[in-house]
C-alpha positions as CSV (number, residue, x, y, z in Angstrom):
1,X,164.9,208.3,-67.6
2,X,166.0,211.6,-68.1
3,X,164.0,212.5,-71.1
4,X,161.0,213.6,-70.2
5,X,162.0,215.9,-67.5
6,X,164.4,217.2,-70.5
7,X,161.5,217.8,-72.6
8,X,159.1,219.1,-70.1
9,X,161.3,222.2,-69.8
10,X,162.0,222.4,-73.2
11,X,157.9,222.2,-73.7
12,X,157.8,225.5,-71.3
13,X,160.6,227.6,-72.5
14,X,159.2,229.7,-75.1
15,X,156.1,230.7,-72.4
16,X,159.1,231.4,-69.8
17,X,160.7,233.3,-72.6
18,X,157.6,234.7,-73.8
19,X,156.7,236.3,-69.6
20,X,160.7,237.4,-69.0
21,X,160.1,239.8,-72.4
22,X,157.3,241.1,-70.9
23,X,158.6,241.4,-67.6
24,X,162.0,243.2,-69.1
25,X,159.8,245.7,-71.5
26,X,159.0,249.4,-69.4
27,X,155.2,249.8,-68.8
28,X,153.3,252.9,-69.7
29,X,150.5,253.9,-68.1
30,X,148.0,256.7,-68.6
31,X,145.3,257.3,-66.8
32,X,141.6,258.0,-68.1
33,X,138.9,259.9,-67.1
34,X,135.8,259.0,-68.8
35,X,132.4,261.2,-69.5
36,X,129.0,259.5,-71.3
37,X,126.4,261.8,-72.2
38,X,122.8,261.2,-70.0
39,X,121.4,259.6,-73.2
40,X,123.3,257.3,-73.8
41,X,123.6,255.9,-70.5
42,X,119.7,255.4,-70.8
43,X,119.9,253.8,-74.3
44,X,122.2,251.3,-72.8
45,X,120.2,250.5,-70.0
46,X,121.8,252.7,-67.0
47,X,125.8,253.2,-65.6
48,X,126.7,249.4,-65.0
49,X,125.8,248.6,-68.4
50,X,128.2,251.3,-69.0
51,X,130.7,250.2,-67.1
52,X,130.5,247.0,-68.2
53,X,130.9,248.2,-71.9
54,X,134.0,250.2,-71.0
55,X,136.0,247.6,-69.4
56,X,135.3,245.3,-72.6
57,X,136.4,248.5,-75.3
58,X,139.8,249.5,-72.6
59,X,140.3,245.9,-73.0
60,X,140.5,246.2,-76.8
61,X,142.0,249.3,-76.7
62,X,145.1,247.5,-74.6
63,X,145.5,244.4,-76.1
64,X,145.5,246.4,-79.7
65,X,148.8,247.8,-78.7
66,X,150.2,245.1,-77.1
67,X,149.1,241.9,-79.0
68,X,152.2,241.6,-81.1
69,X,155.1,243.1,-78.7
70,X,155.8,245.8,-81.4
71,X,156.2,248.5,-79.5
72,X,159.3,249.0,-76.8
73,X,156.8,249.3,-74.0
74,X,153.7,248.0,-72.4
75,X,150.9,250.4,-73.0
76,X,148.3,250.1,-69.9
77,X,145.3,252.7,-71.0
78,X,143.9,252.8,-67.5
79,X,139.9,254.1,-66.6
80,X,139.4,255.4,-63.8
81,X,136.3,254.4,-62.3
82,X,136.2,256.8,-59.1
83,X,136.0,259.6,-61.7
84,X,133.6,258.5,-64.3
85,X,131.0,261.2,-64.9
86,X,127.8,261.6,-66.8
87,X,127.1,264.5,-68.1
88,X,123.5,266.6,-69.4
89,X,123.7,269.4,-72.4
90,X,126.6,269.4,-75.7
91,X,129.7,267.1,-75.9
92,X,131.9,270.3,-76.9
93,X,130.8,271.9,-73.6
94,X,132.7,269.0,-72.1
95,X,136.0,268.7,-74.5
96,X,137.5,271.7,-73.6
97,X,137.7,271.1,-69.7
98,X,140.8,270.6,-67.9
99,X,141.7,267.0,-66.4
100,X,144.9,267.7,-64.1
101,X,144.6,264.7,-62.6
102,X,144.3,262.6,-65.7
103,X,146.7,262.0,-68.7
104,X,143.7,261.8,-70.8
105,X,139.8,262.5,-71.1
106,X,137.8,260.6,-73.0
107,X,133.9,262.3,-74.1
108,X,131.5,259.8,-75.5
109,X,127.9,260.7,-76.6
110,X,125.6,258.5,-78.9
111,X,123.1,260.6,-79.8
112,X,123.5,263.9,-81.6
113,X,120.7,266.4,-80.0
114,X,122.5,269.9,-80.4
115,X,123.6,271.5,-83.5
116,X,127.5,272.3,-82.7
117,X,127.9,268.6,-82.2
118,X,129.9,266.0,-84.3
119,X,133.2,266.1,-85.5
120,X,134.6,263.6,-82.9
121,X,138.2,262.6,-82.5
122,X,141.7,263.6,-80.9
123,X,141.8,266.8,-79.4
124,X,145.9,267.4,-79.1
125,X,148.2,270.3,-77.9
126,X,147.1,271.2,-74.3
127,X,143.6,269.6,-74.4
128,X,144.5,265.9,-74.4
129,X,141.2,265.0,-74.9
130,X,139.3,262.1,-77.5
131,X,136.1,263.1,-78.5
132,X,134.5,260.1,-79.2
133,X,131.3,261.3,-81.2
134,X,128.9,258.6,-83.1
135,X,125.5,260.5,-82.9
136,X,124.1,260.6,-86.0
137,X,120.9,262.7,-85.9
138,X,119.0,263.8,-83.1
139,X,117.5,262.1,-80.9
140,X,118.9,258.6,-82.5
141,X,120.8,256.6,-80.8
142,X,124.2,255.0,-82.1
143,X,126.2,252.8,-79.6
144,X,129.5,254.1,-79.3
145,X,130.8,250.5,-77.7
146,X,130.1,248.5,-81.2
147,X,133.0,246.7,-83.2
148,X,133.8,249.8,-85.5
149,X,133.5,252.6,-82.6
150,X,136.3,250.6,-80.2
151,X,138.3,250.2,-83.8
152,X,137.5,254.7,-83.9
153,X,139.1,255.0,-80.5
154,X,141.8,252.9,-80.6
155,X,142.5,255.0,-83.9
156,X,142.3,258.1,-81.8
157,X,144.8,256.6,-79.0
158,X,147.4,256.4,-81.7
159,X,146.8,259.9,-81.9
160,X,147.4,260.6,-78.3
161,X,150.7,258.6,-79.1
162,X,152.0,261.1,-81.8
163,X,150.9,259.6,-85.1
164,X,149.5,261.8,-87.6
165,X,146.7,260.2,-89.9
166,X,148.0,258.1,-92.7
167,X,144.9,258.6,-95.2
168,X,145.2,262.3,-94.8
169,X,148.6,261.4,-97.1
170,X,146.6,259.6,-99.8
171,X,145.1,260.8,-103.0
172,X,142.0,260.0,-104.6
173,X,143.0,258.9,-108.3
174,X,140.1,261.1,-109.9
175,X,142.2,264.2,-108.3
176,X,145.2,263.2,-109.8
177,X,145.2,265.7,-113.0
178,X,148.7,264.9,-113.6
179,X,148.4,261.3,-113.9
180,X,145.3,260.3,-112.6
181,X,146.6,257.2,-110.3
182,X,145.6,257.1,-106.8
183,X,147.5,256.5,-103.8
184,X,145.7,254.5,-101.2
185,X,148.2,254.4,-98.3
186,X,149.7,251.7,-96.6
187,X,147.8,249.2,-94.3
188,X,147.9,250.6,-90.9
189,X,145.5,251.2,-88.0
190,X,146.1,254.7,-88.7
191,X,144.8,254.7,-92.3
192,X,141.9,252.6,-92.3
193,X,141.0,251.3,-89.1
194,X,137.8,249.3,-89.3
195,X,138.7,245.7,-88.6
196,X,142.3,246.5,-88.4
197,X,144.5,245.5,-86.2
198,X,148.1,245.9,-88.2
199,X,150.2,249.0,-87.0
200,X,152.9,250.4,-90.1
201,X,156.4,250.3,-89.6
202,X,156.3,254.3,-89.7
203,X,153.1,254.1,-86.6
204,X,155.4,251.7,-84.5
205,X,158.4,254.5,-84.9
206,X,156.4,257.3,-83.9
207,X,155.1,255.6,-81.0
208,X,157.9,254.5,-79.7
209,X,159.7,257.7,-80.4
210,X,157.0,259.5,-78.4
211,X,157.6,257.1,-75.0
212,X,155.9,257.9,-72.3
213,X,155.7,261.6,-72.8
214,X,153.0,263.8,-73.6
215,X,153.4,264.5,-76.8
216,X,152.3,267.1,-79.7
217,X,151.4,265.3,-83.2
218,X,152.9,268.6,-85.4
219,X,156.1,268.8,-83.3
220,X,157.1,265.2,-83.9
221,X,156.5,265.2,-87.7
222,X,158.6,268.1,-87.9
223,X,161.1,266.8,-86.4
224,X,161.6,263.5,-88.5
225,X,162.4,265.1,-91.9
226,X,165.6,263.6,-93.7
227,X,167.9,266.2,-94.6
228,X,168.2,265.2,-97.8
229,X,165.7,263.6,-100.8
230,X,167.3,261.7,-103.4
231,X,165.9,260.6,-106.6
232,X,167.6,258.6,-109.0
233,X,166.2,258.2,-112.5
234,X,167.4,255.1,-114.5
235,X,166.1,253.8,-117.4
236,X,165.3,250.7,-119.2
237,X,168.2,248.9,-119.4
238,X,168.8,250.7,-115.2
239,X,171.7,252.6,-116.5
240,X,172.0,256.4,-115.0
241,X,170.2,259.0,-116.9
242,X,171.7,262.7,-116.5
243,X,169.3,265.6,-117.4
244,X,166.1,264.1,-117.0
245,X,163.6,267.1,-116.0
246,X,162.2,266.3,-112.4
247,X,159.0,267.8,-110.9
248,X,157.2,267.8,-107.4
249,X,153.6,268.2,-107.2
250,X,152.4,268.4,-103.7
251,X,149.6,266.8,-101.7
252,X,147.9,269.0,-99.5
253,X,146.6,267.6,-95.5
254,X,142.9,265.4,-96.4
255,X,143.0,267.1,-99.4
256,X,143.5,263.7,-101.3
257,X,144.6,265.9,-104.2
258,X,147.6,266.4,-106.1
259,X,148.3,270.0,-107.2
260,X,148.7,270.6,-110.8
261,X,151.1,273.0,-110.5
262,X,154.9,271.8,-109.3
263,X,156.1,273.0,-106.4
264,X,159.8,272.2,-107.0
265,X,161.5,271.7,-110.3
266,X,164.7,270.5,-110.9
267,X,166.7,267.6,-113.2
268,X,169.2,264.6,-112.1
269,X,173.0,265.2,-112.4
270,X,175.8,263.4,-114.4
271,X,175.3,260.8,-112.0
272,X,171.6,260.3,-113.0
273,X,170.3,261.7,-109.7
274,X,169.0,264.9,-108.6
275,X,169.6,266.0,-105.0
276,X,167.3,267.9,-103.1
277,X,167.3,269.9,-99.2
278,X,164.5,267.5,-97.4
279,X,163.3,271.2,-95.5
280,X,162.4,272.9,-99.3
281,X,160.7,269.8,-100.0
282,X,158.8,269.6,-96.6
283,X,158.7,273.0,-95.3
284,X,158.0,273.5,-91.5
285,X,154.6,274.8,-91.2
286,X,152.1,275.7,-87.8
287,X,149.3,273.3,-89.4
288,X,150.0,269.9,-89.0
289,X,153.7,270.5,-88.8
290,X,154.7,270.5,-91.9
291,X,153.3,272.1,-95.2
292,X,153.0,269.1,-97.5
293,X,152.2,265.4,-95.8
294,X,153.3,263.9,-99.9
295,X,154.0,264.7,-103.1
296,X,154.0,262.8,-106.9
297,X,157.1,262.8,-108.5
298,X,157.2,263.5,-112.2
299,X,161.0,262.4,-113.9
300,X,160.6,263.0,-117.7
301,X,163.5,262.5,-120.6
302,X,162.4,262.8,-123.9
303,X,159.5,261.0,-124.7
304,X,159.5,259.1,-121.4
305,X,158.1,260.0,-118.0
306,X,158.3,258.5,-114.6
307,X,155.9,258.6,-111.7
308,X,156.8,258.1,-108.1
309,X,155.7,259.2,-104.6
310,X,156.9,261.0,-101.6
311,X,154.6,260.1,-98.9
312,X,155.6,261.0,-94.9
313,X,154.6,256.9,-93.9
314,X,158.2,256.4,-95.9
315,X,160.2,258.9,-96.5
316,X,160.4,259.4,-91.9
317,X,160.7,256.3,-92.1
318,X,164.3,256.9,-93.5
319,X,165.8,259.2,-90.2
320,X,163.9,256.6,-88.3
321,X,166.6,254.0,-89.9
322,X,169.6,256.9,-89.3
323,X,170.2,257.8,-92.7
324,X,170.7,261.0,-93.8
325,X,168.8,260.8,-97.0
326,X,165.8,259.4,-98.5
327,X,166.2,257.8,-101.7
328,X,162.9,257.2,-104.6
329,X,164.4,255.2,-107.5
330,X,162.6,256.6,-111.1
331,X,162.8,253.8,-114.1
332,X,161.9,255.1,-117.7
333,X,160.1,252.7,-119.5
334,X,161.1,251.7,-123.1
335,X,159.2,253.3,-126.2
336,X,158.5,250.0,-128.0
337,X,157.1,247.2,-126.7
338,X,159.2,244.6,-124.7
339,X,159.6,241.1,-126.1
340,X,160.3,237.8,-124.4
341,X,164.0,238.0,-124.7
342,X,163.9,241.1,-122.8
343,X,163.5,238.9,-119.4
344,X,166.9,238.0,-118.5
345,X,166.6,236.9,-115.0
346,X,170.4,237.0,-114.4
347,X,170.4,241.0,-115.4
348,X,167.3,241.6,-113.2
349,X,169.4,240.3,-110.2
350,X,171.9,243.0,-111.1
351,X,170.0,245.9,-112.7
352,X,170.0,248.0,-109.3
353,X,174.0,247.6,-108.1
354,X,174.5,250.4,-110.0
């Protein structure tokens, strides 16, 4: 008789479980004070239309930080409606105004009819502002409540959050003179966002690093350097090789180029690893915090070269974990071709303990 009781409350545990973690995380809110331009209130047929179109894209914007409990907090984006504004003439007339009473201002226009508009997105240091541009000519009218212009601005919240942009860190394999391979990035909402709804490891840190404070992008990336970058070159076989010539070529910000010329040169000690001070490799800098956001890594020994990268999305990601140093392991491939025999699953299981 006493089963089904039993399993009744075994049936509504994980939901109990599921509301008490809720309940235990903090909530962060920031409030939002919205301005549409006057066309675009007409193309969508007048300000509850508008309203109506808000509420659905906060929505969005909320449950995309909050569908998966990632993040140490509840993040509440909050409109409010008492101070929702339209507004007549440019969108950059409107960027730059203060919003004491507001953690956040958020500029929409659809249509692009003056010249010194375009270029939307996060507006950082004191300004605090999302520019949320997706006029495309004049006069033409481009709905910035779709699919893909709710994915833009919950892109441009992770901004206001203190994460950098993750494709600014990429390169494009046809600007790769060294090597010509491309780095794409990592999947993150902060690389590609269109249809995305994943957050990296590395966007999950900085957000929850940044709390509920108001925050500045450059400072925080500055501030998660390791102190130290280790590479380690081994070769085939994953034994240590001492002396091998390393090289850094560095990545410029949305450059998606790798400079041909190195910016740090160096080789591995006895120990097969070369040891290097993490603020010469990523020197501070007043744009974007730090001077490079990656770098390829050349190891060469002999005949044999090695090709790694330094990208920001990982190497943080190591102070984030509380060590000291970032390692990037460097093998050297064998001259001759490999042969069946080669495969020995028993030494793959052991070729890194050393």
């Amino acid at each position: 008789m006493m089963k089904k009781p039993l399993l009744k409350f075994l049936t509504a545990l994980p939901v109990l479980l599921f509301f008490t973690s809720v309940q235990a995380q903090p909530v962060y809110r920031f409030t939002v004070k919205v301005g549409i331009d006057s066309q675009s209130v007409d193309s969508l047929g007048g300000l509850d239309n508008v309203k109506r179109n808000l509420k659905q894209m906060f929505h969005e914007i909320n449950k995309a930080f909050n569908y998966d409990r990632r993040f140490q907090a509840y993040y509440n984006f909050d409109v409010d409606w008492d101070a929702l504004y339209v507004y007549e003439g440019s969108s950059r007339d409107e960027v730059g105004k203060p919003h004491p009473d507001h953690d956040y201002l958020v500029v929409m226009d659809g249509v692009r009819s003056h010249p010194d508009e375009g270029g939307g997105g996060w507006n950082g240091s004191y300004i605090q502002t999302i520019y949320h541009d997706r006029g495309t000519e004049s006069q033409r009218f481009n709905n910035p409540f779709d699919r893909m212009a709710t994915d833009g601005i919950i892109h441009e919240f992770g901004h206001s959050r203190g994460m950098p942009d993750i494709y600014a860190m990429t390169v494009d394999a046809d600007k790769n003179p060294i090597n010509g391979l491309g780095n794409p990035g990592i999947r993150c909402m902060m690389n590609y966002c269109y249809g995305e709804t994943h957050w990296s490891d590395y966007a999950v840190n900085m957000i929850n690093l940044s709390a509920d404070k108001r925050v500045e992008i450059d400072s925080l990336v500055n501030s998660m350097c390791p102190e130290l970058i280790r590479i380690a070159v081994k070769d085939s076989s994953y034994g240590k090789v001492k002396g091998a010539d390393i090289r850094l070529y560095p990545v410029g910000w949305y450059s998606y180029t790798v400079n041909e010329t190195p910016e740090i040169v160096s080789a591995t000690n006895s120990k097969g690893v070369c040891t290097l001070d993490g603020r010469k490799v990523f020197p501070k800098s007043r744009s974007c915090g730090l001077k490079y956001p990656n770098y390829l890594v050349e190891a060469e020994y002999g005949n044999r070269k090695a090709y790694g990268w330094l990208p920001l999305y990982e190497v943080q990601n190591a102070k984030f974990e509380g060590k000291k140093a970032y390692e990037l392991v460097l093998i050297l491939k064998d001259e001759k071709p490999s042969t069946p025999k080669d495969f020995d699953v028993t030494k793959n299981f052991k070729r890194l303990k050393n």
